[in-house]
N, C-alpha and C positions, 0 to 999 in steps of 0.2 A: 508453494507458490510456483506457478508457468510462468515463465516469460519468454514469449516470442518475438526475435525480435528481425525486424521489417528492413531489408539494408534500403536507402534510400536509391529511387532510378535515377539515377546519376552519376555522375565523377566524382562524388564528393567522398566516397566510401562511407557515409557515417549511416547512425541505426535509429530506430526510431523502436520503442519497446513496446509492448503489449503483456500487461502483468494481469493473469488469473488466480484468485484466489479460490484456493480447493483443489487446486490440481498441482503434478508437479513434473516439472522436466525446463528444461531450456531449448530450445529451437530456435533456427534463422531460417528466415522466408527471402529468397534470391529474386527477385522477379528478374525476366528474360522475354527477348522478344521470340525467343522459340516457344515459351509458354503464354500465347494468348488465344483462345479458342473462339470463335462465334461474334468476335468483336467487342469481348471482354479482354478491359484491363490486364494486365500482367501482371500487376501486385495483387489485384483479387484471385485474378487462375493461382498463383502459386501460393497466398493465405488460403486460399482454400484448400487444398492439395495438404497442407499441415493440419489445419482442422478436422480434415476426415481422416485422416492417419491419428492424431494422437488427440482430436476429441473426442469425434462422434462415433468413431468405430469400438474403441473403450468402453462409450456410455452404453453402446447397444450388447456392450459383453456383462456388465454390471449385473449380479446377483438378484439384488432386489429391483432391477429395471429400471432405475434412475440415477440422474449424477447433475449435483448443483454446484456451480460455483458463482462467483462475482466477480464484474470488472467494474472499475471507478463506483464499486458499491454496489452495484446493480445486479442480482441476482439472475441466475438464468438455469431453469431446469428443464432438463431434455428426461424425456420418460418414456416407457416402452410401455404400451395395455397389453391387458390378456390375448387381444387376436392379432399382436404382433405391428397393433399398430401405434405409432408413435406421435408424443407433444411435445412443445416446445410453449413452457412457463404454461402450459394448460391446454396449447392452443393447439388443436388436430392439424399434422401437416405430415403431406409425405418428408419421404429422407432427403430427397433431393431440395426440397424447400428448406427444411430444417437446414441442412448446409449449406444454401446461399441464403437465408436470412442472419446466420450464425458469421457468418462471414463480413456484411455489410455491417451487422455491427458492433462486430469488433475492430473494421475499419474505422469506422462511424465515431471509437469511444477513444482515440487518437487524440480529437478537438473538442472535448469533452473534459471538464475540471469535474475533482473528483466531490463535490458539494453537491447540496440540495436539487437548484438549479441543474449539475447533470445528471442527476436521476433523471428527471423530470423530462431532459432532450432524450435521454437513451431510451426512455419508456413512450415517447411520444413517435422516437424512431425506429422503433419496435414494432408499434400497432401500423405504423405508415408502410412498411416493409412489408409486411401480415396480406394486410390489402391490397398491397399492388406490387407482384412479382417483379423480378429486377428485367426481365424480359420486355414485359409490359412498359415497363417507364421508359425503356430503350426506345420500344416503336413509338409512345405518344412524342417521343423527341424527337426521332430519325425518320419514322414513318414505317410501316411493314414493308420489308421485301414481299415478294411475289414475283414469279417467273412463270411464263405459257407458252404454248407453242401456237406462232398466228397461221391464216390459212399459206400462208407459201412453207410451212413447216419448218420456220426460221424461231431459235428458241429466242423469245425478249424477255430481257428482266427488267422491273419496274420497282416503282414505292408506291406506295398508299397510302392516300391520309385515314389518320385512325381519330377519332374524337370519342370523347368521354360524356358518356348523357346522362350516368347514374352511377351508385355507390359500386354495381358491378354491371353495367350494361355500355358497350360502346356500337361505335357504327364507323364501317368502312363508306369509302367513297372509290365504288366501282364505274361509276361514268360523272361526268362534268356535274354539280350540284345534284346527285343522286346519291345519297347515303343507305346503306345496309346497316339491319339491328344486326348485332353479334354481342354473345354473353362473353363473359369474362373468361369461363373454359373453355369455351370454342374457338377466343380470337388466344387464348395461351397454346392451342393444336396447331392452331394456323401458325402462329407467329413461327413455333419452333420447326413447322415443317418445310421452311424457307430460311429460318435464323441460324436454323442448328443441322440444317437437312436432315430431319428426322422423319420416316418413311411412314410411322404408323398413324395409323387414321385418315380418315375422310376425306382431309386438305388435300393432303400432297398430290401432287401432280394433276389439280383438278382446273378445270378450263375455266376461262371465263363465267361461259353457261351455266354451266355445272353447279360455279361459285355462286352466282346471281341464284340460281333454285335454291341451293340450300340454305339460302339466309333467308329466300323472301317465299318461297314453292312459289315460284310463279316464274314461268317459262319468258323467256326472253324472245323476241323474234330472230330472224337471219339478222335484218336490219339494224336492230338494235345492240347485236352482237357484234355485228360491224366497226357502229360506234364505241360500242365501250373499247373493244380492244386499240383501236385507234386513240381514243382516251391515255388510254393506261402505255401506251408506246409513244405518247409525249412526257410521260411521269418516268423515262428512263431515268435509271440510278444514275449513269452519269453527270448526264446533263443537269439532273435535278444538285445533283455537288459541285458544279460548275456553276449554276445560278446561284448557287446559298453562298459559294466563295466570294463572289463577286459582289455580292449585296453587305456581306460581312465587311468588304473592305472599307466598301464605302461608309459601313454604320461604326466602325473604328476611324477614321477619321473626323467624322462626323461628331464623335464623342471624348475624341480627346484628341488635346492641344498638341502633344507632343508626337500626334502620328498625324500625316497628312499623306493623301493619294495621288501618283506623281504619274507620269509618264519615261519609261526606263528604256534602254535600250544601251547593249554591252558591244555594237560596234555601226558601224554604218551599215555592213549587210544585214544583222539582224534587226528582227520584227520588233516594234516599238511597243511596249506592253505597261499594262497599270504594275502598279507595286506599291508596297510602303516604304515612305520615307519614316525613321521613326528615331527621335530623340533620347538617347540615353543618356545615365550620369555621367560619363566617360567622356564618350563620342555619339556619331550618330550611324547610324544603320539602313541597309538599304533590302527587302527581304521582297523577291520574286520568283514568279513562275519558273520553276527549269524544266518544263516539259515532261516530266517524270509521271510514272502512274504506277508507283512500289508501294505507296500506301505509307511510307515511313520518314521519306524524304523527298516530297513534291515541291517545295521551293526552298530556293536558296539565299541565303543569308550571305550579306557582307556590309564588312566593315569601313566607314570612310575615314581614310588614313589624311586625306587634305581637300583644299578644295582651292583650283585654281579656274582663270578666267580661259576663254579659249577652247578650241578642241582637238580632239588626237583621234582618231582612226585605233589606235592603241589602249585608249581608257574607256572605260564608258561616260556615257554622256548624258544627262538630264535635264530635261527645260520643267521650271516649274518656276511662278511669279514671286514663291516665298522663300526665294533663296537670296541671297544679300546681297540684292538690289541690283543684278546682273540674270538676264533672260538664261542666257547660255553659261552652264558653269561645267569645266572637268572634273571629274570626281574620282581622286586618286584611293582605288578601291583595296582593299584587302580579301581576298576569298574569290568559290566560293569556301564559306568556311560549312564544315558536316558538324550539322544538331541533325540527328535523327530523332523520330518518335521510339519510344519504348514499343509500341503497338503497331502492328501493323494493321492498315485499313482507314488511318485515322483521315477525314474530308481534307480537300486542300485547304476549305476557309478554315477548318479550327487547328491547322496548321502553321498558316496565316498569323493569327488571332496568339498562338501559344506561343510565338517567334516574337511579335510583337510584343508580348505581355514583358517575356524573358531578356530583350535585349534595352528595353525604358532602364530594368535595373541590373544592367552590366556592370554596373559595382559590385555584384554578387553572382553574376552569372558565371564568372571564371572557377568559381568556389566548384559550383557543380557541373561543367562543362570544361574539360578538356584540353578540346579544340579552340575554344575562345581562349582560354587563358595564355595563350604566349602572343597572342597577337594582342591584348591588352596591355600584357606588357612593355608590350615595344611600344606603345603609344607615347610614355615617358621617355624612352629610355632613347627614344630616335627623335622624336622631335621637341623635348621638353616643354611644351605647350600643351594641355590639357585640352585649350579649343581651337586646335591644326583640322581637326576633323568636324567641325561645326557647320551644318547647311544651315535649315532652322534658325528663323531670328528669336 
């Protein structure tokens, strides 16, 4: 038996196991924010990084060119052919595929009971992996980078939308309601030679024009060229994470009771800005922009330790109608307090969005965070009231 086992990203120190059956050794998979590559995860880069050390590199040493084992029952054989080329459970894939499908799912087989029923998810998350590279799932979510040089030979980077038309056929959208056909292999060259800055092939460093011919052979004008790149320099990446933040906020308030969208502001000279206000077991929380652009820690969290009537130049201060039943209230703050991402790169809204999620249940948030647990503490321990820190009716 293998058991790898997974430390959790957090303060909590605990493990989370992955048991192979047919293999054998014991291994721990650390995830770190120095180990995330391309805007993969940290516990995938570093699962994986074990999987090619002490699976896939073993299976390709195997005598007879194969090596099966099982996890939650589920069989999985990696196989070597005569011209050196490799399967996974039968199915023709380079090595690089073979170790990130090998990887997702054995992630994958974590939330997986080991019954009928997870056969049936493992196998169904198997062939879903098979089909659609973990690259590919990234941009129909994120959208493709792409980066060009305009005529003032200032470099822009952008996104692209990428849509899916067929089992393997998609299309970019290179100007305003203008989509390009692009096959599954060619938008996997692209994706990587802006995802992963990989140099070879076609894509890289190809201009607008360029792009527009090789999807469609059909030349563009000066004119037209004009427009698309003017297109694609309103699709900058920033700004495009700047608008999904802001729409995000609103669609979390909008969905649930215990977050509402406030106007914030930490002194009289600073800038007055949206934020969540966000109801936990505990207490309640206040989670805003800090100006930041590290990818890991773009807003800040804090804790409200009371809430009085009045204002100070010293506290911060919030006007919002659903506070109790007083326009203007003080809000005697705690932080800010540091939750960093595991990952660096992650968008401000799904930062937003994971602060949010994390501080509803601050009953348990102290378990794996750190820097929250002494200020929880003191919630009791200073002002023996549970709802001292209650905005939210």
């Amino acid at each position: 038996m293998m058991t790898i086992r997974i430390r959790h990203a957090s303060d909590s120190m605990g493990y989370v196991n992955i048991e192979l059956e047919g293999l054998e050794g014991t291994y721990t998979v650390y995830p770190s924010r120095r180990n995330t590559t391309n805007g993969m995860d940290s516990t995938f880069t570093s699962l994986r990084e074990v999987v090619n050390r002490r699976i896939l590199m073993p299976a390709k040493n195997q005598d007879d060119g194969q090596s099966l084992f099982h996890v939650k029952g589920f069989g999985i054989l990696i196989s070597k052919t005569t011209n050196r080329r490799y399967t996974l459970n039968n199915m023709p894939l380079t090595i690089n595929d073979i170790l990130n499908n090998l990887t997702r799912l054995l992630l994958r087989s974590v939330y997986i009971n080991n019954d009928a029923e997870g056969h049936k998810q493992l196998w169904d998350y198997f062939h879903r992996c098979v089909k659609m590279p973990a690259e590919l799932s990234y941009v129909l979510e994120n959208r493709v980078p792409y980066k060009f040089v305009d005529d003032d030979n200032n470099v822009k980077q952008c996104r692209l939308n990428v849509a899916q038309i067929g089992p393997e056929d998609f299309a970019l959208e290179l100007n305003d309601a203008f989509w390009y056909d692009i096959s599954l292999k060619d938008l996997r060259h692209f994706t990587n030679s802006y995802l992963k800055d990989s140099r070879r092939g076609r894509f890289y460093a190809i201009s607008p024009e360029e792009l527009a011919f090789e999807l469609n052979e059909t030349r563009v004008s000066d004119a037209q060229a004009k427009v698309m790149k003017a297109f694609m320099t309103q699709n900058r990446q920033s700004d495009a994470v700047e608008k999904r933040a802001m729409g995000l906020l609103k669609g979390l308030s909008d969905n649930y009771e215990r977050i509402s969208l406030i106007k914030f502001q930490t002194g009289d000279k600073q800038e007055i800005q949206d934020a969540l206000l966000v109801r936990g077991k505990l207490t309640d929380w206040i989670i805003a922009d800090n100006g930041m652009k590290r990818g890991f820690q773009d807003v800040s969290t804090y804790m409200v330790y009371s809430v009085e009537q009045g204002q100070s130049e010293t506290h911060p201060l919030i006007k919002l109608n659903k506070l109790k039943g007083v326009d203007d209230n003080m809000l005697l703050l705690r932080g800010p307090i540091c939750i960093d991402n595991m990952m660096s790169g992650a968008s401000k809204g799904d930062q937003y969005a994971a602060r949010a999620m994390a501080v509803m249940n601050d009953h348990v948030l102290g378990t794996y965070v750190s820097t929250v647990r002494g200020h929880l503490d003191n919630i009791t321990k200073d002002t023996g009231n549970m709802n001292a820190g209650r905005v939210l009716i």
